[in-house]
N, C-alpha and C positions, 0 to 999 in steps of 0.2 A: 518593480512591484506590479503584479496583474491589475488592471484595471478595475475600477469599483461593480461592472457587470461580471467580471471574472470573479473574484471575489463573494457575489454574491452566490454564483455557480459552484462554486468551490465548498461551500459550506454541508450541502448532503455529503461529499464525495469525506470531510471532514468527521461527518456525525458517523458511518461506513467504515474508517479505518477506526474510529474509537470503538464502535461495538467490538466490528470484527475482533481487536485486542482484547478486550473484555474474554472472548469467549476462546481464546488460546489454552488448550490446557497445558499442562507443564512438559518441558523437555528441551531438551536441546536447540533443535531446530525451531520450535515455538519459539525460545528467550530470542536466538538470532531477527525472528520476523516480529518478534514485542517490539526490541530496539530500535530495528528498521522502521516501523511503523512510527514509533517515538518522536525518532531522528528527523522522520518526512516532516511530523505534525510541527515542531519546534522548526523546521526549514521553512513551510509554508507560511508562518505564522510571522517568522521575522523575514521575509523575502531572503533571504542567502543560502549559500551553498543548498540550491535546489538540485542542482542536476543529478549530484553525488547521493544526495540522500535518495532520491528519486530511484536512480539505478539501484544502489543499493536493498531499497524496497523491492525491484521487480527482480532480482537475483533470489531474495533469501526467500521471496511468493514461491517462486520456480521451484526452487530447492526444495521447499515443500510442500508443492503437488506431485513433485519428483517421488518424495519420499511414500507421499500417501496414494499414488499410482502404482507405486511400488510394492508397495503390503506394509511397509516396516512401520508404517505410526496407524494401527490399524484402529487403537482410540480413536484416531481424530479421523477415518474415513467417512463417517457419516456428515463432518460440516466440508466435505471436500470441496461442494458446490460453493459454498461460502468463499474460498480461495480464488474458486473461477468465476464467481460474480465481482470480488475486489481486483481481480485482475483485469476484468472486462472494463469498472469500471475506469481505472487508470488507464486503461487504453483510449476509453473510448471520450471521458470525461476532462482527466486532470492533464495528459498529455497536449491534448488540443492548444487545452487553456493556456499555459505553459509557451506553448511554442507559439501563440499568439500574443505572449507576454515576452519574446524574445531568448526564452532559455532554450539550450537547446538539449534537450532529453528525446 
């Protein structure tokens, strides 16, 4: 379990993946990055199986900046930046925390 300063750090990066979901519109690759989002939230929450959820969230990101770099989910190009600010901040936020908590993501 990440420590009570991690945890405290943890909770924007927390409030960030809930908007972000909020603001998913419908599709395919969206419900993939709903779940994964989900999945993190319920992993974070009970400390277990992080790493898996973790990755799993930074796959189905990928997949869909893939798609909206792509042209194909041309709805959602306008919150693109939204994708690379939650990816940014897992990189730069939840990873750290994480691997200072021993997991290894």
């Amino acid at each position: 379990m990440p420590p009570a300063d991690d945890e405290e750090a943890l909770r924007p990066l927390r409030r960030l993946i809930d908007e972000f979901a909020s603001r998913l519109p419908d599709g395919e690759r969206e419900d993939d990055v709903r779940r994964a989002l989900a999945r993190t939230q319920v992993a974070l929450r009970e400390s277990r199986e992080i790493e898996g959820a973790v990755r799993e969230l930074v796959t189905s990101l990928h997949q869909l900046d893939e798609d909206t770099i792509g042209g194909r989910r041309r709805e959602f190009q306008r919150n693109s930046p939204a994708v690379g600010r939650l990816l940014e901040a897992l990189q730069e936020d939840l990873l750290p925390i994480l691997r200072r908590s021993g997991y290894n993501v």
